[in-house]
C-alpha positions in Angstrom: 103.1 -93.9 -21.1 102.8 -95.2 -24.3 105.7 -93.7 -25.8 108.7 -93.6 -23.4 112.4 -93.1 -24.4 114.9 -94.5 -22.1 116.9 -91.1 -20.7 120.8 -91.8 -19.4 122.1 -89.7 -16.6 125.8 -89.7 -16.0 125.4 -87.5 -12.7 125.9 -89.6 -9.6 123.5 -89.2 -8.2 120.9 -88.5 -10.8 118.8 -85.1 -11.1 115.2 -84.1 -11.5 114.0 -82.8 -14.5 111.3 -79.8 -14.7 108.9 -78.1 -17.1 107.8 -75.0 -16.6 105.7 -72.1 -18.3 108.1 -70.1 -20.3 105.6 -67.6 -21.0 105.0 -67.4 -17.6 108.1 -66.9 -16.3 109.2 -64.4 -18.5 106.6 -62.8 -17.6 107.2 -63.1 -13.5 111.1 -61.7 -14.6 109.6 -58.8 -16.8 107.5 -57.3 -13.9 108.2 -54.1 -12.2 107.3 -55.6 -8.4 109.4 -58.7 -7.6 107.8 -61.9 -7.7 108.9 -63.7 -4.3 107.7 -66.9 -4.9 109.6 -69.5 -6.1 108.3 -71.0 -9.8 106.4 -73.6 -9.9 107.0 -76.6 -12.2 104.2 -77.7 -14.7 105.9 -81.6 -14.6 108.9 -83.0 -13.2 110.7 -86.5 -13.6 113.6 -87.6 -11.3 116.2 -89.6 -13.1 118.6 -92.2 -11.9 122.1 -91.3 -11.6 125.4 -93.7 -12.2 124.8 -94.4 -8.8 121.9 -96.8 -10.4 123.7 -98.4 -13.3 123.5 -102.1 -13.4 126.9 -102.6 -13.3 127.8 -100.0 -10.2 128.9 -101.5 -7.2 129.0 -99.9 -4.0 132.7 -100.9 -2.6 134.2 -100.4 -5.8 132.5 -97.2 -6.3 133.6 -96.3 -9.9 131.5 -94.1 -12.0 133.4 -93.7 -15.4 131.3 -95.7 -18.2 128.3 -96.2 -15.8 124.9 -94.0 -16.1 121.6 -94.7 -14.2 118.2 -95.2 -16.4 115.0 -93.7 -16.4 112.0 -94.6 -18.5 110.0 -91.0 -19.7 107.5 -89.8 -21.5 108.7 -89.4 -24.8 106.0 -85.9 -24.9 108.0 -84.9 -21.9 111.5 -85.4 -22.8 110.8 -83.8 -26.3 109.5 -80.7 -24.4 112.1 -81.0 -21.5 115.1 -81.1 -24.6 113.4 -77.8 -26.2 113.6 -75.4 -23.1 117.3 -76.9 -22.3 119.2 -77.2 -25.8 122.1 -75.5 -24.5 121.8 -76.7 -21.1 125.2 -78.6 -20.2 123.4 -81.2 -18.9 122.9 -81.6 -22.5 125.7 -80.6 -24.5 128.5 -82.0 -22.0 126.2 -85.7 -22.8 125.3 -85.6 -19.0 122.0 -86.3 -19.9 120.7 -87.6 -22.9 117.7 -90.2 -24.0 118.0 -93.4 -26.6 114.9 -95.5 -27.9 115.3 -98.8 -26.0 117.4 -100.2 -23.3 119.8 -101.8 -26.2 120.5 -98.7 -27.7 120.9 -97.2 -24.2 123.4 -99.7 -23.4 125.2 -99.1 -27.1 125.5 -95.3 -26.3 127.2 -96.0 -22.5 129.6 -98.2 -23.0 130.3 -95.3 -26.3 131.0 -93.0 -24.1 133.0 -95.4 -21.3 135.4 -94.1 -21.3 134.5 -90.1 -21.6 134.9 -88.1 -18.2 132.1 -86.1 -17.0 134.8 -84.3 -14.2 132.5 -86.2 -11.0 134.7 -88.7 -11.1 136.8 -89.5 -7.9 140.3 -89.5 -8.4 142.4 -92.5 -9.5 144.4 -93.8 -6.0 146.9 -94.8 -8.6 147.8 -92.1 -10.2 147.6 -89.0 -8.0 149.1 -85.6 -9.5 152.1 -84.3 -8.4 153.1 -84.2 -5.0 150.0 -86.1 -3.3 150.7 -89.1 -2.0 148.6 -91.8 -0.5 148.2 -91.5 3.3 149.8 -94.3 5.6 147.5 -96.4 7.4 148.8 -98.0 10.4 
């Protein structure tokens, strides 16, 4: 891998990433008999969720600002970011790739303080009504 681009994932937990045949499938979703089997990715890449950041710890568990890294194929990324342009994972910044680690680290702590909704909810400042339970 020769030329990689470091790819951000704000997820938790991360997600994997698949190529497939888009000739292929539209062909399998075209035919007049359904095709039962499930489609079959040409390559795949898991990616590191928030869970992985550097700066995530465990007890504190807060995932605001964080995102895990991944190294990729640049060839693969650029192919992965053509079949999934309007993929939220892309245009909510869920996923997203940066040339190096430094510029990684620049576009995180950019988007610190931007929610991705997977956040758990601030004991602080519950809405409304809810109010912490007592622990005895």
């Amino acid at each position: 891998m020769a030329n990689t681009v470091t790819v951000l994932c704000r997820l938790p937990s991360g997600v994997t990433l698949e190529l497939h045949d888009l000739d292929g499938l539209k062909s399998r979703a075209s035919s007049e008999a359904p095709v039962m089997q499930a489609a079959v990715a040409l390559r795949s890449v898991t990616l590191n969720g928030a869970k992985h950041d550097p700066t995530y710890h465990k007890a504190e568990g807060r995932l605001l600002g964080r995102a895990g890294r991944t190294e990729v194929d640049g060839d693969f990324w650029k192919a992965w970011l053509d079949q999934n342009q309007r993929n939220q994972l892309v245009t909510q910044h869920l996923v997203f790739a940066e040339a190096n680690a430094a510029k990684a680290d620049a576009a995180v702590a950019e988007l610190a303080k931007e929610k991705t909704g997977l956040e758990g909810a601030d004991q602080n400042a519950l809405p409304g009504d809810v109010k912490k339970a007592d622990r005895e």
